[in-house]
LUMGUNU-358440 format. One record per residue (C-alpha): residue number from 0; x, y, z. Coordinates in steps of 0.25 Angstrom, whole numbers, plus 2048, in hexadecimal, padded with zeros to 3 digits. Layout:
BEGIN
BAMAR_n_east_north_up
BAMAR_NUM_X_Y_Z
...
//
This chain:
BEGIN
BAMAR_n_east_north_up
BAMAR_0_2DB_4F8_A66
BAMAR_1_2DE_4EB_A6B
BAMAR_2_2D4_4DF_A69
BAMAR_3_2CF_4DA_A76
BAMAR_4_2CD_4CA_A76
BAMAR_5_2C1_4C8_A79
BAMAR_6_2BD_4BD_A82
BAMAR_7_2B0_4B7_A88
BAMAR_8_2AB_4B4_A95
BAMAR_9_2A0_4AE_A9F
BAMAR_10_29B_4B9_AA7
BAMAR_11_29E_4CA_AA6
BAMAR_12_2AC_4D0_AA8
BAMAR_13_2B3_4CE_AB6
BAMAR_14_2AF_4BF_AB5
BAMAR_15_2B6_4B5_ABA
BAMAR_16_2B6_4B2_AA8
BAMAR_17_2BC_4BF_AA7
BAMAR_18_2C7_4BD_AB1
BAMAR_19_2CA_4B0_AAB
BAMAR_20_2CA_4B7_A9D
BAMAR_21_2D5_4C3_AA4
BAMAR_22_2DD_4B9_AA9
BAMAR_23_2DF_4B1_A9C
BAMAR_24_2DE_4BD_A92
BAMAR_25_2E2_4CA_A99
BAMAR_26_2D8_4D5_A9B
BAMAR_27_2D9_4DB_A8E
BAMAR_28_2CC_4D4_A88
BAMAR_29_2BE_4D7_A86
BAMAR_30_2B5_4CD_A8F
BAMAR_31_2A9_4C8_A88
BAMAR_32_29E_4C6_A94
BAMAR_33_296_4BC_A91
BAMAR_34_288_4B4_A99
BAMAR_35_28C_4A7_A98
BAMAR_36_298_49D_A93
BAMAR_37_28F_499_A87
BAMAR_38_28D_4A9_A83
BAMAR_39_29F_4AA_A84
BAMAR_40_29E_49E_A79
BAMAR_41_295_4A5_A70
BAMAR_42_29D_4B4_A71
BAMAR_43_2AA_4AB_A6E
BAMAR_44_2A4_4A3_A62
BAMAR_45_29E_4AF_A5C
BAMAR_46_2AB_4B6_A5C
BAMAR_47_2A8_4C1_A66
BAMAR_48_2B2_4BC_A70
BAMAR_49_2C0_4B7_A6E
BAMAR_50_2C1_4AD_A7A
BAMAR_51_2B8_4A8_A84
BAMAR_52_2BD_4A7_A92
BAMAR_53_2B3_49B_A99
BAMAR_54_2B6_495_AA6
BAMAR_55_2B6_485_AA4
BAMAR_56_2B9_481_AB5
BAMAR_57_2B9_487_AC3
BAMAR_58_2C3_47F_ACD
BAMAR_59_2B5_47F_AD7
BAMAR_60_2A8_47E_ACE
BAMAR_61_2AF_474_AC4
BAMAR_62_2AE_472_AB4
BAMAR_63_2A4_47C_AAA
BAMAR_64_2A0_471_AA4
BAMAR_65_298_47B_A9A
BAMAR_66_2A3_480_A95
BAMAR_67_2A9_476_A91
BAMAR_68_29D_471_A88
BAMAR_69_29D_481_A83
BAMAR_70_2AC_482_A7F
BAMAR_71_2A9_473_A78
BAMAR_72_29E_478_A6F
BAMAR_73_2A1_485_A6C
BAMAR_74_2AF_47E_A67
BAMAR_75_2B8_489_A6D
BAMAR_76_2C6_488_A70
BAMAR_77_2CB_487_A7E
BAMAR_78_2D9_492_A7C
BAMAR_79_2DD_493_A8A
BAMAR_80_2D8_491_A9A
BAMAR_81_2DA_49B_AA7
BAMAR_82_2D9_496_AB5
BAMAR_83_2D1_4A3_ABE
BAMAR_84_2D2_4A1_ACC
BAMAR_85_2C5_4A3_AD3
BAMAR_86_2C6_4B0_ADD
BAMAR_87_2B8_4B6_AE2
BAMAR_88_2B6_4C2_AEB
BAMAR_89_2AA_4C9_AF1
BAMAR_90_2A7_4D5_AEA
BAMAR_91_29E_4E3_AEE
BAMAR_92_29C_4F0_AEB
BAMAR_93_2A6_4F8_AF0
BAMAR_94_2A3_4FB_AFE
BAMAR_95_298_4EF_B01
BAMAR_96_29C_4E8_B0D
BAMAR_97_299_4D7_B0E
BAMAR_98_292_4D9_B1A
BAMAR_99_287_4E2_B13
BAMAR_100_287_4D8_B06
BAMAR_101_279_4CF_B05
BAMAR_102_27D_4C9_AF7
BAMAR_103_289_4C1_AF0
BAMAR_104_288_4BF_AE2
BAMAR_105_290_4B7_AD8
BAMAR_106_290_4AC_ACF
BAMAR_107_28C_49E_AD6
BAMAR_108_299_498_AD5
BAMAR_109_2A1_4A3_ADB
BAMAR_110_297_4A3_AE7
BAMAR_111_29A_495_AE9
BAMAR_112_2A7_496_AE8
BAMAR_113_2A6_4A1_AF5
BAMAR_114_29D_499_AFD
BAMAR_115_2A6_498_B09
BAMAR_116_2A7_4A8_B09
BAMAR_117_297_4AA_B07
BAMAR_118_297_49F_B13
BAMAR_119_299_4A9_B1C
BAMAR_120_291_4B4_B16
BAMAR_121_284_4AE_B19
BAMAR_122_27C_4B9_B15
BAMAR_123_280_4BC_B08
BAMAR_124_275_4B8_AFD
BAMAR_125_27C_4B2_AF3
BAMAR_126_277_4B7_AE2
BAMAR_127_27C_4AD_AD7
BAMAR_128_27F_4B3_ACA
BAMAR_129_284_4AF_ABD
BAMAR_130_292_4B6_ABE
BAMAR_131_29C_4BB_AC9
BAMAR_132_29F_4C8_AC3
BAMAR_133_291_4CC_ABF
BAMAR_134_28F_4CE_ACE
BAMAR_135_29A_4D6_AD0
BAMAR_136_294_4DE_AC4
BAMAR_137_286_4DF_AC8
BAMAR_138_28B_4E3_AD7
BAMAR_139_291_4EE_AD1
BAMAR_140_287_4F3_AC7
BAMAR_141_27B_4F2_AD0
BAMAR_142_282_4F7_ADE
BAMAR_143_27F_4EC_AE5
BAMAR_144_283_4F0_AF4
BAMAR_145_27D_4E3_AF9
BAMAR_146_284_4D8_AF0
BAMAR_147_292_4D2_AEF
BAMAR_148_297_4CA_AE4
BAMAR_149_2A1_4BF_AE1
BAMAR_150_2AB_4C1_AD5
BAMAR_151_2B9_4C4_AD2
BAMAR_152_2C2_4D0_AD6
BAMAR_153_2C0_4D3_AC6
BAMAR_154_2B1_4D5_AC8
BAMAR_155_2B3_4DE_AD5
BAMAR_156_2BE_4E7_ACC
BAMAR_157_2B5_4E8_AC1
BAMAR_158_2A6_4EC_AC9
BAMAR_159_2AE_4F3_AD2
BAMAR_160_2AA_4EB_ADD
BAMAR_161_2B2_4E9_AEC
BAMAR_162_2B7_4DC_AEF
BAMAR_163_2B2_4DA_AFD
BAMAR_164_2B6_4CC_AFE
BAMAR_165_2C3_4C5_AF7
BAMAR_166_2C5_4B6_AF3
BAMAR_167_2B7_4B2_AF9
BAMAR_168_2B8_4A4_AF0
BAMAR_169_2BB_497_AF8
BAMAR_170_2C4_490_AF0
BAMAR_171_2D0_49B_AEC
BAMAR_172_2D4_490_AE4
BAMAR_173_2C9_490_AD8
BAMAR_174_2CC_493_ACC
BAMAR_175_2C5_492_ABD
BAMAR_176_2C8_48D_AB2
BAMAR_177_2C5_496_AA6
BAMAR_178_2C8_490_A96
BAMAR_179_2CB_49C_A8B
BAMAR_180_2C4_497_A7E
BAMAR_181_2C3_49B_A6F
BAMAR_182_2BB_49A_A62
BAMAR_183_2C7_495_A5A
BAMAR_184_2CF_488_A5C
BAMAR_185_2DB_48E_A56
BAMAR_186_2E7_489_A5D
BAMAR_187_2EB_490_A69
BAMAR_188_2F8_496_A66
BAMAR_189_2FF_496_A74
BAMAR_190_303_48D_A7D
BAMAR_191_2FB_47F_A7E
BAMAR_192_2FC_477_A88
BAMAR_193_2ED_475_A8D
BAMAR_194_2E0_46E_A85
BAMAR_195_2D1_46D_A87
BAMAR_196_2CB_462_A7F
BAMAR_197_2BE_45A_A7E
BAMAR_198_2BA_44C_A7A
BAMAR_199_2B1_440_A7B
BAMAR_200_2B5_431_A7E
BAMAR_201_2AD_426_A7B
BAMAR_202_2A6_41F_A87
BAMAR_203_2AD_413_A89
BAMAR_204_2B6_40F_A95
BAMAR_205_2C5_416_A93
BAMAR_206_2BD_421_A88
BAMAR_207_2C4_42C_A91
BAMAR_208_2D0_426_A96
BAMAR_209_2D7_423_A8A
BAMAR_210_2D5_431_A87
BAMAR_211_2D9_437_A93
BAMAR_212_2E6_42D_A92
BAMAR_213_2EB_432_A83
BAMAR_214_2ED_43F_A8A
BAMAR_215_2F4_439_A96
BAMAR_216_2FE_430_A8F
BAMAR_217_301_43E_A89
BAMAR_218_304_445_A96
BAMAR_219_2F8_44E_A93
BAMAR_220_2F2_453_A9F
BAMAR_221_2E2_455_AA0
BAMAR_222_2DF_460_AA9
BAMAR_223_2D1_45E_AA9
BAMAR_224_2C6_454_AA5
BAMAR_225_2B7_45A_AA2
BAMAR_226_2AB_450_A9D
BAMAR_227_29E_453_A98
BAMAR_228_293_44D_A93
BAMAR_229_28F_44C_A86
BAMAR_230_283_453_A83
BAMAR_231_276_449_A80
BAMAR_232_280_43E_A82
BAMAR_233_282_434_A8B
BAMAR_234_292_430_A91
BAMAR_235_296_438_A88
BAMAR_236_2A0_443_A8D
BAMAR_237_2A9_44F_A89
BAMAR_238_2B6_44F_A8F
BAMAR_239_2BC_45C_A90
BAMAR_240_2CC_45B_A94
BAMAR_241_2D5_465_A96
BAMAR_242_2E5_462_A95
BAMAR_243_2F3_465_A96
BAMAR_244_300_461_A8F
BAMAR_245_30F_465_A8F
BAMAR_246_310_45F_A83
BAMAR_247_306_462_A77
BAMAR_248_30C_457_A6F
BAMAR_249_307_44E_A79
BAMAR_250_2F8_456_A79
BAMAR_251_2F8_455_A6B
BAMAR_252_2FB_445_A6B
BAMAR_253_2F0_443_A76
BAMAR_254_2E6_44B_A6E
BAMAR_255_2E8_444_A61
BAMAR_256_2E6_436_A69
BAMAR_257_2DA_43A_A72
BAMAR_258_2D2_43A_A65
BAMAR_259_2D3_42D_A63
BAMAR_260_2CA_429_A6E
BAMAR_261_2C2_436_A6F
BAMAR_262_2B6_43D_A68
BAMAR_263_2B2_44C_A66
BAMAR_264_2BF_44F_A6A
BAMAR_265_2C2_45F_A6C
BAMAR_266_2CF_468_A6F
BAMAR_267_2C7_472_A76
BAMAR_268_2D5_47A_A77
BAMAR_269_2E4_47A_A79
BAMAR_270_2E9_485_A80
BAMAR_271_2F4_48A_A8C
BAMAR_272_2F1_484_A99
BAMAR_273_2EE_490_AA3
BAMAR_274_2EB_48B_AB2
BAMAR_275_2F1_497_AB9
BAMAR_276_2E5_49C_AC3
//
Protein backbone atom coordinates (compact mmCIF):
# COMPACT_ATOMS: atom_id res chain seq x y z
CA UNK A 1 0.00 0.00 0.00
CA UNK A 2 1.16 3.24 -1.05
CA UNK A 3 2.42 6.01 1.60
CA UNK A 4 0.13 8.91 1.81
CA UNK A 5 2.25 12.20 2.27
CA UNK A 6 1.31 13.55 5.09
CA UNK A 7 0.64 17.18 5.37
CA UNK A 8 -0.54 19.64 8.09
CA UNK A 9 -2.96 22.30 8.25
CA UNK A 10 -4.87 25.21 10.17
CA UNK A 11 -8.40 24.28 10.55
CA UNK A 12 -10.37 20.44 9.72
CA UNK A 13 -10.71 18.97 6.36
CA UNK A 14 -12.58 20.94 3.69
CA UNK A 15 -10.70 24.04 4.69
CA UNK A 16 -9.83 26.55 2.63
CA UNK A 17 -5.76 24.92 4.04
CA UNK A 18 -7.12 21.71 2.65
CA UNK A 19 -8.01 23.14 -0.65
CA UNK A 20 -4.72 24.83 -0.84
CA UNK A 21 -3.09 21.49 0.26
CA UNK A 22 -5.24 19.41 -2.95
CA UNK A 23 -4.34 22.08 -5.41
CA UNK A 24 -0.64 21.82 -4.59
CA UNK A 25 -0.23 18.00 -3.77
CA UNK A 26 -3.06 16.18 -5.24
CA UNK A 27 -5.81 14.57 -3.23
CA UNK A 28 -3.85 11.45 -2.54
CA UNK A 29 -2.64 12.57 1.26
CA UNK A 30 -3.59 12.36 4.52
CA UNK A 31 -4.61 15.75 6.05
CA UNK A 32 -3.46 16.39 9.59
CA UNK A 33 -6.12 18.79 11.25
CA UNK A 34 -4.79 20.94 13.41
CA UNK A 35 -6.19 24.08 16.18
CA UNK A 36 -3.83 26.59 15.38
CA UNK A 37 -0.87 27.44 13.10
CA UNK A 38 1.65 26.96 16.04
CA UNK A 39 0.11 23.29 16.75
CA UNK A 40 0.92 22.65 12.28
CA UNK A 41 4.61 23.67 13.61
CA UNK A 42 4.73 21.21 16.30
CA UNK A 43 3.04 18.10 14.37
CA UNK A 44 5.78 19.07 11.43
CA UNK A 45 8.84 19.19 14.00
CA UNK A 46 7.94 16.31 15.71
CA UNK A 47 8.00 14.19 12.55
CA UNK A 48 4.29 13.41 12.37
CA UNK A 49 3.68 15.39 9.44
CA UNK A 50 5.62 15.68 6.10
CA UNK A 51 4.65 19.35 4.94
CA UNK A 52 2.87 22.09 6.41
CA UNK A 53 0.50 24.06 4.21
CA UNK A 54 0.25 27.72 6.28
CA UNK A 55 -1.35 30.50 4.36
CA UNK A 56 1.06 33.59 4.71
CA UNK A 57 -1.46 36.61 2.67
CA UNK A 58 -4.99 37.18 1.62
CA UNK A 59 -5.24 39.85 -1.52
CA UNK A 60 -7.99 41.72 1.22
CA UNK A 61 -6.98 41.15 4.88
CA UNK A 62 -3.28 41.64 4.06
CA UNK A 63 0.07 39.94 5.40
CA UNK A 64 -0.01 37.01 8.55
CA UNK A 65 2.46 38.74 10.17
CA UNK A 66 2.48 35.64 12.78
CA UNK A 67 3.57 33.42 10.38
CA UNK A 68 6.12 34.62 9.38
CA UNK A 69 7.84 34.88 12.93
CA UNK A 70 6.56 31.05 13.15
CA UNK A 71 8.28 29.60 9.94
CA UNK A 72 11.51 32.03 11.38
CA UNK A 73 11.84 30.20 14.47
CA UNK A 74 10.78 26.89 14.00
CA UNK A 75 13.69 27.21 11.08
CA UNK A 76 11.63 25.34 8.49
CA UNK A 77 12.27 25.54 4.95
CA UNK A 78 9.69 27.41 2.68
CA UNK A 79 9.64 24.32 -0.62
CA UNK A 80 7.00 25.84 -2.57
CA UNK A 81 3.85 28.51 -2.65
CA UNK A 82 0.08 28.12 -4.22
CA UNK A 83 -2.13 31.05 -4.92
CA UNK A 84 -6.19 29.91 -3.99
CA UNK A 85 -8.73 32.03 -5.18
CA UNK A 86 -11.13 32.93 -2.71
CA UNK A 87 -14.92 31.75 -3.71
CA UNK A 88 -17.63 31.58 -0.89
CA UNK A 89 -21.26 30.37 -1.05
CA UNK A 90 -24.14 30.01 1.24
CA UNK A 91 -24.65 26.82 2.32
CA UNK A 92 -27.92 24.71 4.12
CA UNK A 93 -29.19 21.75 4.80
CA UNK A 94 -30.73 20.46 1.84
CA UNK A 95 -34.10 21.68 1.52
CA UNK A 96 -33.74 25.00 4.09
CA UNK A 97 -34.81 27.95 2.38
CA UNK A 98 -33.10 31.74 3.03
CA UNK A 99 -36.02 33.21 3.65
CA UNK A 100 -36.65 30.63 6.72
CA UNK A 101 -32.69 31.16 7.99
CA UNK A 102 -32.21 33.33 11.37
CA UNK A 103 -28.33 32.66 11.38
CA UNK A 104 -25.21 32.89 9.29
CA UNK A 105 -22.20 31.42 10.65
CA UNK A 106 -18.56 31.56 9.35
CA UNK A 107 -15.13 32.59 10.27
CA UNK A 108 -14.99 36.57 10.73
CA UNK A 109 -13.02 37.15 7.66
CA UNK A 110 -15.18 35.38 5.34
CA UNK A 111 -18.23 37.41 6.73
CA UNK A 112 -16.56 40.57 6.09
CA UNK A 113 -15.52 39.74 2.92
CA UNK A 114 -19.61 39.23 2.28
CA UNK A 115 -20.72 42.20 3.64
CA UNK A 116 -22.33 43.69 0.66
CA UNK A 117 -24.51 40.36 0.26
CA UNK A 118 -25.57 40.28 4.16
CA UNK A 119 -26.54 44.15 3.49
CA UNK A 120 -29.48 43.19 2.13
CA UNK A 121 -30.30 40.50 4.43
CA UNK A 122 -30.80 42.57 7.44
CA UNK A 123 -32.06 40.05 9.52
CA UNK A 124 -29.87 37.46 9.49
CA UNK A 125 -27.89 37.23 13.09
CA UNK A 126 -24.45 36.86 12.11
CA UNK A 127 -22.22 33.85 14.63
CA UNK A 128 -18.33 34.25 14.29
CA UNK A 129 -16.31 31.02 14.68
CA UNK A 130 -12.87 29.96 14.36
CA UNK A 131 -13.05 28.15 11.07
CA UNK A 132 -15.42 28.22 7.62
CA UNK A 133 -15.69 24.63 7.32
CA UNK A 134 -16.29 23.73 10.96
CA UNK A 135 -19.76 25.41 10.32
CA UNK A 136 -20.43 23.69 7.62
CA UNK A 137 -19.66 20.72 9.82
CA UNK A 138 -21.54 21.58 12.82
CA UNK A 139 -24.79 22.57 10.51
CA UNK A 140 -24.65 19.14 9.33
CA UNK A 141 -23.97 17.14 12.48
CA UNK A 142 -26.52 19.06 14.73
CA UNK A 143 -29.43 19.43 11.82
CA UNK A 144 -29.50 22.98 12.07
CA UNK A 145 -32.72 23.99 10.13
CA UNK A 146 -32.35 27.50 11.13
CA UNK A 147 -28.69 28.31 10.16
CA UNK A 148 -26.64 28.93 7.14
CA UNK A 149 -22.84 28.94 6.71
CA UNK A 150 -20.25 30.32 4.57
CA UNK A 151 -17.60 28.10 3.26
CA UNK A 152 -16.23 26.56 0.09
CA UNK A 153 -18.17 24.31 -2.35
CA UNK A 154 -15.60 21.62 -0.89
CA UNK A 155 -17.25 21.88 2.62
CA UNK A 156 -20.88 21.58 1.05
CA UNK A 157 -19.69 18.20 -0.95
CA UNK A 158 -18.13 16.91 2.21
CA UNK A 159 -21.23 17.63 4.97
CA UNK A 160 -23.65 17.27 2.42
CA UNK A 161 -24.98 20.52 2.58
CA UNK A 162 -27.15 22.47 -0.46
CA UNK A 163 -25.40 25.38 -1.86
CA UNK A 164 -28.36 27.87 -1.68
CA UNK A 165 -26.32 30.88 -2.76
CA UNK A 166 -23.24 30.91 -5.13
CA UNK A 167 -20.19 33.32 -5.26
CA UNK A 168 -21.66 35.62 -2.31
CA UNK A 169 -18.05 37.16 -1.70
CA UNK A 170 -17.46 40.93 -3.02
CA UNK A 171 -14.37 41.03 -4.43
CA UNK A 172 -14.40 37.72 -7.06
CA UNK A 173 -10.97 38.78 -7.29
CA UNK A 174 -9.25 37.55 -3.93
CA UNK A 175 -7.07 35.12 -3.72
CA UNK A 176 -4.51 33.69 -0.73
CA UNK A 177 -1.53 33.07 -0.63
CA UNK A 178 -0.40 29.84 1.00
CA UNK A 179 3.72 28.87 1.57
CA UNK A 180 4.50 24.71 1.47
CA UNK A 181 7.06 24.37 4.16
CA UNK A 182 9.45 21.47 5.57
CA UNK A 183 11.67 20.36 8.35
CA UNK A 184 14.84 19.89 6.34
CA UNK A 185 16.71 22.37 4.20
CA UNK A 186 17.87 19.97 1.92
CA UNK A 187 18.02 21.60 -1.40
CA UNK A 188 15.06 21.54 -3.50
CA UNK A 189 15.42 19.33 -6.40
CA UNK A 190 13.22 20.94 -9.16
CA UNK A 191 13.03 24.00 -10.68
CA UNK A 192 14.28 27.19 -8.79
CA UNK A 193 13.26 30.22 -9.59
CA UNK A 194 11.67 32.00 -6.62
CA UNK A 195 13.32 32.81 -2.75
CA UNK A 196 12.10 33.82 0.77
CA UNK A 197 14.61 35.21 2.76
CA UNK A 198 15.15 37.16 6.00
CA UNK A 199 17.68 39.75 7.34
CA UNK A 200 18.45 42.72 9.45
CA UNK A 201 20.20 46.21 8.51
CA UNK A 202 21.83 48.41 10.53
CA UNK A 203 19.99 51.61 11.51
CA UNK A 204 21.66 54.22 9.75
CA UNK A 205 20.48 56.35 6.62
CA UNK A 206 20.89 53.91 3.23
CA UNK A 207 21.00 50.53 5.72
CA UNK A 208 18.18 49.12 3.44
CA UNK A 209 18.85 50.45 0.25
CA UNK A 210 22.02 49.48 -0.43
CA UNK A 211 20.67 46.09 0.11
CA UNK A 212 17.83 46.32 -1.87
CA UNK A 213 20.00 47.78 -4.82
CA UNK A 214 22.84 44.59 -4.74
CA UNK A 215 19.59 42.77 -5.96
CA UNK A 216 18.59 45.27 -8.39
CA UNK A 217 21.96 45.86 -10.31
CA UNK A 218 21.48 42.10 -10.52
CA UNK A 219 18.05 42.23 -12.31
CA UNK A 220 16.56 40.32 -9.32
CA UNK A 221 13.00 41.18 -8.77
CA UNK A 222 11.49 41.42 -5.16
CA UNK A 223 8.08 40.53 -5.16
CA UNK A 224 7.37 41.39 -1.84
CA UNK A 225 8.86 43.23 1.24
CA UNK A 226 7.54 42.35 4.80
CA UNK A 227 9.26 44.08 8.14
CA UNK A 228 8.81 43.28 11.58
CA UNK A 229 9.95 44.27 14.61
CA UNK A 230 12.41 42.84 16.58
CA UNK A 231 11.15 41.58 19.69
CA UNK A 232 12.41 43.72 23.09
CA UNK A 233 14.14 45.81 20.62
CA UNK A 234 13.74 49.25 19.58
CA UNK A 235 14.20 50.09 15.22
CA UNK A 236 15.26 47.17 15.05
CA UNK A 237 13.43 45.07 12.17
CA UNK A 238 13.18 41.82 10.34
CA UNK A 239 12.88 42.18 6.67
CA UNK A 240 11.20 39.26 5.13
CA UNK A 241 11.69 39.33 0.92
CA UNK A 242 10.37 37.24 -1.38
CA UNK A 243 12.08 37.26 -5.02
CA UNK A 244 12.56 36.20 -8.53
CA UNK A 245 15.24 35.51 -11.04
CA UNK A 246 15.74 34.25 -14.75
CA UNK A 247 18.98 33.78 -13.89
CA UNK A 248 20.28 31.87 -10.69
CA UNK A 249 23.92 32.97 -11.31
CA UNK A 250 22.68 36.54 -10.83
CA UNK A 251 20.69 35.31 -7.34
CA UNK A 252 23.58 33.56 -6.26
CA UNK A 253 25.94 36.71 -6.87
CA UNK A 254 23.26 39.05 -5.08
CA UNK A 255 23.10 36.88 -2.10
CA UNK A 256 26.76 36.50 -1.52
CA UNK A 257 26.96 40.50 -1.80
CA UNK A 258 23.95 41.30 0.56
CA UNK A 259 25.89 39.70 3.27
CA UNK A 260 28.15 42.30 3.48
CA UNK A 261 25.76 44.86 4.71
CA UNK A 262 23.30 42.52 6.52
CA UNK A 263 22.94 40.62 9.65
CA UNK A 264 20.96 37.38 10.85
CA UNK A 265 20.59 36.92 7.41
CA UNK A 266 18.30 33.61 6.40
CA UNK A 267 17.43 31.69 2.94
CA UNK A 268 14.00 30.95 4.40
CA UNK A 269 13.65 28.78 0.96
CA UNK A 270 14.35 28.39 -2.77
CA UNK A 271 11.84 26.88 -4.69
CA UNK A 272 9.53 27.10 -8.12
CA UNK A 273 7.56 30.26 -8.51
CA UNK A 274 3.58 29.08 -8.56
CA UNK A 275 1.20 32.24 -9.02
CA UNK A 276 -1.42 30.46 -10.93
CA UNK A 277 -4.76 31.25 -9.00
Amino acid sequence: MKKLTRVAIQGIKASFHEEAAFKFFGKEIQTIECNSFKQTCDVLAAGEADYVVMAIENSIAGSLLPNYTLIREYNFAVTGEVYLGIQLHLMALPGVKLEDVKYVTSHPIAIRQCIDFFDEFPHLKIVESVDTAACAKKIKEEQLTDTVAVANALAAELYGLNIIERRIESNKKNYTRFLILKNDKAENPGIINKASICFQVGNHVGALSEVLNIFAKQDVNLSKIQSMPVLGKRNDYYFYVDMEWSDIAKYDEAIRRSLKYTVNFNIMGEYEKNDKV
